[in-house]
N, C-alpha and C positions, 0 to 999 in steps of 0.2 A: 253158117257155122253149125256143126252138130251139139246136140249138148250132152253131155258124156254121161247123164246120167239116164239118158235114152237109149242107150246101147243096150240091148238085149235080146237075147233068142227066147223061145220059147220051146217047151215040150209039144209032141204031137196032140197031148188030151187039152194044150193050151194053155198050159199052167206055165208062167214068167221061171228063166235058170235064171242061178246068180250071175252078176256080171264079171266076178271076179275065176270063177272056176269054170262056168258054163255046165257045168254039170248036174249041178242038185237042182231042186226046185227053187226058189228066192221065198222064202218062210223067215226071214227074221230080219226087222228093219235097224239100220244102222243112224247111228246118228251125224248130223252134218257137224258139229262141233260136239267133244263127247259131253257126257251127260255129267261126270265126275268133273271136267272142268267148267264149265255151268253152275257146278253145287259152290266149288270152291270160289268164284267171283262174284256170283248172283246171291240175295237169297231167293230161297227157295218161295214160289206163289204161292199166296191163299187167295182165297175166296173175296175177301179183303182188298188184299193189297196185291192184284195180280201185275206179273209183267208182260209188256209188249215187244212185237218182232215184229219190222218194217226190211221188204228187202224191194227190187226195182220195180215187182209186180204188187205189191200191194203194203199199205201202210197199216201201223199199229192196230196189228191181230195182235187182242188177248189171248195168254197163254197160262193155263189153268196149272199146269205140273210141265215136270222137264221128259215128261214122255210123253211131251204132244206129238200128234202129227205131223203139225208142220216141220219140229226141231228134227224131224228125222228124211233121210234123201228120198225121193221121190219112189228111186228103183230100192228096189230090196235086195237080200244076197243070202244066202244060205244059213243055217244054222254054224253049218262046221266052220265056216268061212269068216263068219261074226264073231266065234269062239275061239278060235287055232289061231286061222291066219290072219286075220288080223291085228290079233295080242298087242304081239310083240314093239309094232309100231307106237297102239296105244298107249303103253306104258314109257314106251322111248317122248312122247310127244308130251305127258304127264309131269314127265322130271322139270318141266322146262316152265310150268305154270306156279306160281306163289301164291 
């Protein structure tokens, strides 16, 4: 089984395209579940009182802020791609969180 977030080409100078257009370079990481619905059910970590993310490969990594690394997908995707096109969805999948 491939995992879809290894799908990508690359430019000639070597630099990863997004996976979504293939076109630009992948310069802006997306998040695996968004960051605004994160804010709305979690609180947010301190220093203090950090929260944990366990997934099949690895158990309860501390998570410092909701702009870790980990919470974002592996492959990247473009600038325009992060901002345009993917919006629209964003805000459709937003309505649905309390």
């Amino acid at each position: 089984m491939t995992n879809q977030w290894a799908i990508h080409d690359e430019r000639k100078d070597g630099a990863a395209l997004c996976w979504i257009c293939n076109r630009n370079e992948a310069n802006s990481g997306e998040h695996k579940t968004k960051r605004s619905d994160l804010a709305a059910v979690l609180r947010a970590p301190t220093q203090g009182q950090l929260l944990y993310f366990h997934d099949l490969e690895q158990r309860n990594k501390p998570i410092r802020s909701f702009d870790a690394k980990i919470l974002k997908a592996p492959v990247r995707i473009c600038h325009e791609c992060n901002t345009s096109r993917t919006q629209p969805h964003d805000r459709g999948l937003r309505t649905h969180v309390r």
